[in-house]
C-alpha positions in Angstrom: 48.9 -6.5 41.8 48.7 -2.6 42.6 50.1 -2.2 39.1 47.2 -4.3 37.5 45.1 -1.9 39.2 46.3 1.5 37.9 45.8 -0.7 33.7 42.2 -1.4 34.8 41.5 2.0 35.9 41.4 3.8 32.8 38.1 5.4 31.6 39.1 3.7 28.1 38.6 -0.2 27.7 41.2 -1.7 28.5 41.6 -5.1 26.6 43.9 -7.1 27.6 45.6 -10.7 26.6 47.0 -13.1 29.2 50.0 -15.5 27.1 52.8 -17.6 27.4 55.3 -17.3 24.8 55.5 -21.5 24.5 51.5 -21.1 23.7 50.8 -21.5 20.0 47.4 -19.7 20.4 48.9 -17.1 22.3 51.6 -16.4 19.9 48.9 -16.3 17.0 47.0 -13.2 18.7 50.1 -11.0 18.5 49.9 -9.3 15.4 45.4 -9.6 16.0 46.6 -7.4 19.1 48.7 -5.2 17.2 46.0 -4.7 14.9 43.8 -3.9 17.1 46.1 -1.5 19.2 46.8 0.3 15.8 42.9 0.7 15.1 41.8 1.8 18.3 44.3 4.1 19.0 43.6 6.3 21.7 39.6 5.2 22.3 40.9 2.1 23.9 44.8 0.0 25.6 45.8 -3.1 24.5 47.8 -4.9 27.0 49.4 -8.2 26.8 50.4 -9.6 30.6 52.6 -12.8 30.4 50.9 -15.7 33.2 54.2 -17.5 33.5 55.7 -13.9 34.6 52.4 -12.7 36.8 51.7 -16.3 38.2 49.9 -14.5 41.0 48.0 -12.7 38.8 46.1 -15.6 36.9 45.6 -17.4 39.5 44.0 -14.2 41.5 41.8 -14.2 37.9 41.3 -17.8 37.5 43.0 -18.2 34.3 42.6 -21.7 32.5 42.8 -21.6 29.1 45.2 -19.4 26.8 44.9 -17.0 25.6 42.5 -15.4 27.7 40.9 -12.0 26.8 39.7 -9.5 29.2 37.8 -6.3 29.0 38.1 -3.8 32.1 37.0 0.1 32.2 37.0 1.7 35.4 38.3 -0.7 37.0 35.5 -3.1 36.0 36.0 -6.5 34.1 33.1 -5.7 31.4 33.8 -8.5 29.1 35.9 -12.0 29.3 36.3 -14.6 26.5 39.3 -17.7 26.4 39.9 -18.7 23.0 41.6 -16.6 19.6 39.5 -14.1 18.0 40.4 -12.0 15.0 41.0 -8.2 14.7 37.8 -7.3 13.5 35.3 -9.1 16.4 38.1 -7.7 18.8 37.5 -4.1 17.3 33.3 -4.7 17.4 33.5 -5.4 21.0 35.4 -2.4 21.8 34.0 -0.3 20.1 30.9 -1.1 21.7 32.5 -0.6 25.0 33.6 3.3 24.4 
């Protein structure tokens, strides 16, 4: 969990996507991620964290539903939404978090 620490930290938002590669949702919101990692560039990091992988991890977070997107910056979850969104809103949101 340190290492989920030193992500959040950044004085960027840090979006990130908790998956499972047997999810059908989660699997739709790879290339929405990418997109979104290629538009942001350097204003913002997309990070996808696998739940079946970081079992302590969701739980810590209370993950239910997949995917689950999370905001943090500074260390601060700013934003949280379960459910697929496209690129665009993704973008929006950020943006509005710089």
């Amino acid at each position: 969990m340190s290492k989920f620490g030193e992500l959040i930290s950044a004085q960027v938002p840090v979006l990130i996507d908790f998956y499972t590669d047997w999810n059908e949702s989660s699997v739709s919101m790879d290339p929405v991620m990418k997109d979104v990692a290629a538009a942001l560039g350097d204003k913002a990091k997309v990070i996808k964290i696998d739940v079946d992988k970081n079992h302590e991890l969701a739980i810590a977070l209370r993950i239910k539903g997949l995917p689950t997107l999370m905001i943090y910056k500074a260390g601060e979850m700013i934003w949280r939404q379960s459910g697929e969104l496209d690129a665009n809103t993704l973008i929006s949101i950020l943006q509005g978090k710089l």
